[in-house]
C-alpha positions as CSV (number, residue, x, y, z in Angstrom):
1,X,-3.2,-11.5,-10.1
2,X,-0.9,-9.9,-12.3
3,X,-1.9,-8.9,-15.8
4,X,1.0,-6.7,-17.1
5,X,4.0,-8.0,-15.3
6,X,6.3,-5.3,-17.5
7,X,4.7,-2.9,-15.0
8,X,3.7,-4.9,-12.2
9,X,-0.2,-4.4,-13.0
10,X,-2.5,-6.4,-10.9
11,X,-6.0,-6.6,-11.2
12,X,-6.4,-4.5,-8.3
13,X,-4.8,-2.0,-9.9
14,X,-7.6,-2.1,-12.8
15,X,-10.3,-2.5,-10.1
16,X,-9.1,1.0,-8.6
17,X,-9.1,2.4,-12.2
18,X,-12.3,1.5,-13.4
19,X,-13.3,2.9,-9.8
20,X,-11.5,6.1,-10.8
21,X,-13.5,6.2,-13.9
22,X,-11.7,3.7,-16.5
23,X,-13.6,2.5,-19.0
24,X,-11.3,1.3,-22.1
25,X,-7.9,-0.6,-22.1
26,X,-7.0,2.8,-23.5
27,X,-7.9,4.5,-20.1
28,X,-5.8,1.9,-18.3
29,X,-3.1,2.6,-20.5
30,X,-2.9,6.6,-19.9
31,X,-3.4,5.9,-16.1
32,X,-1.6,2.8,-15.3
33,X,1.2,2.4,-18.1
34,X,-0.7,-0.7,-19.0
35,X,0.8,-2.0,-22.1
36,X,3.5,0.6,-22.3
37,X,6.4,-1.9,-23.0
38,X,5.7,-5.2,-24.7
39,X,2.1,-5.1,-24.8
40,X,0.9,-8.9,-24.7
41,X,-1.1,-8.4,-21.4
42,X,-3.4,-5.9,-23.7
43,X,-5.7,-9.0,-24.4
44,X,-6.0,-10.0,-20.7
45,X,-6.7,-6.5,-19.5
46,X,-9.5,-6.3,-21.9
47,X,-10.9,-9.5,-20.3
48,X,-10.3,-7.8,-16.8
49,X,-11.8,-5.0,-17.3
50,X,-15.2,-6.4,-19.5
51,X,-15.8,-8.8,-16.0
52,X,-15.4,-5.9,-13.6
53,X,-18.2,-4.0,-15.3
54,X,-20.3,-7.0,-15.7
55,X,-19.7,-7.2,-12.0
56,X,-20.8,-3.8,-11.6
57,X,-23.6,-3.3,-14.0
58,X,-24.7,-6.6,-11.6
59,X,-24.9,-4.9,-8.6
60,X,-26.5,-2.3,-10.2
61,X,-29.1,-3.7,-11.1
62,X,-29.2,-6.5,-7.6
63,X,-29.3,-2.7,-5.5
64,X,-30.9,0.4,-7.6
65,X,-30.0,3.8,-6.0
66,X,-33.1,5.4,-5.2
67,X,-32.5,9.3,-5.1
């Protein structure tokens, strides 16, 4: 789905960010241009990127990494 369609930003794109070590709409900003021109897709983003680290705090905890 797109969530900045000023520069073509899918929520793949954040996926692969926050992967990359995004944590902030800030970081999505500086690495994607996310926001760069109008910036109504900031709100969205924020969204996007709070429920991919729920996701991720959730398989976190469903499989621990024992070292």
């Amino acid at each position: 789905m797109y969530i900045c369609i000023c520069n073509a930003v899918t929520d793949r794109h954040i996926e692969a960010a926050v992967s990359e070590g995004a944590l902030t709409v800030e970081d999505l900003q500086r690495q994607l241009s996310l926001g760069s021109q109008c910036g109504s897709c900031k709100d969205c983003a924020k969204a996007c990127l709070k429920e991919i680290h729920q996701q991720n705090r959730a398989l976190a905890v469903a499989a621990p990494c024992f070292i």
